[in-house]
C-alpha positions as CSV (number, residue, x, y, z in Angstrom):
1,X,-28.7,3.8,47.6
2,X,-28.1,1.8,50.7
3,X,-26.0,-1.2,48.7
4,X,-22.5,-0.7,49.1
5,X,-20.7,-2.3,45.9
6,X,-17.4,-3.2,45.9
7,X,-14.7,-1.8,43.4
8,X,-14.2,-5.6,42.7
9,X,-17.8,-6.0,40.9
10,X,-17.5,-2.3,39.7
11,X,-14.8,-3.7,37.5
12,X,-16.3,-6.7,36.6
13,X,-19.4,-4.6,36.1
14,X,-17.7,-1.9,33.3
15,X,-15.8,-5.3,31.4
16,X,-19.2,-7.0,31.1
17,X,-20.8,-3.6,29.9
18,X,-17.9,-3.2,27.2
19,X,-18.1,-7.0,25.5
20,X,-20.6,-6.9,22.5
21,X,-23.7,-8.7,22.7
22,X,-23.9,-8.5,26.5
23,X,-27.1,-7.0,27.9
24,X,-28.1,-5.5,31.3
25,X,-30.1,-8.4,32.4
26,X,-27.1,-10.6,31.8
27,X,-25.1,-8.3,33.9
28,X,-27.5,-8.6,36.8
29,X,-27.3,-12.4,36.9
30,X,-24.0,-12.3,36.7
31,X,-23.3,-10.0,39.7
32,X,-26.3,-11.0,41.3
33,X,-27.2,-7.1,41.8
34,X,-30.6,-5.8,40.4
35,X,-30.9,-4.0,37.0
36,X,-31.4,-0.2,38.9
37,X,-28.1,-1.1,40.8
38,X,-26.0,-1.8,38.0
39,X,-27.9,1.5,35.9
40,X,-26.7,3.3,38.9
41,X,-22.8,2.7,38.9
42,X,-23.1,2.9,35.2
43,X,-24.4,6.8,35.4
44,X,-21.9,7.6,37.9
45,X,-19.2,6.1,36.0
46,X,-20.7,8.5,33.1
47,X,-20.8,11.8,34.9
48,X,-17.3,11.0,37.1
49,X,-15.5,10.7,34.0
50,X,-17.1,13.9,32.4
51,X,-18.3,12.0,28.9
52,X,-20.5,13.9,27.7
53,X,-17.9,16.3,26.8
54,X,-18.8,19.1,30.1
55,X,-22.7,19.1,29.4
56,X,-24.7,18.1,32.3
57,X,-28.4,16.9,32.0
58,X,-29.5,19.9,33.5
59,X,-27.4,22.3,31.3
60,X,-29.5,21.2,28.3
């Protein structure tokens, strides 16, 4: 990925994903960053903080 996001809209990126009712799509328009971006720093977040309890993908 060649788009360098700052920790700033990472932030604002991880409170926007926790408040109910928000979506994806309203993320993007928010941050003005595109929907594969935002899916991106969301899976890294996922596999940096290990929360799928140790089991990777490709352990399964």
């Amino acid at each position: 990925m060649s788009l360098e996001v700052s920790e700033e809209v990472k932030k604002e990126i991880f409170q926007l994903i926790a408040t109910p009712g928000i979506e994806i799509e309203d993320i993007s328009k928010k941050t003005n960053l595109d929907r594969e971006t935002i899916l991106h720093i969301l899976s890294e977040e996922y596999f940096k903080c290990d929360l799928d309890h140790g089991r990777r993908l490709c352990c399964r």
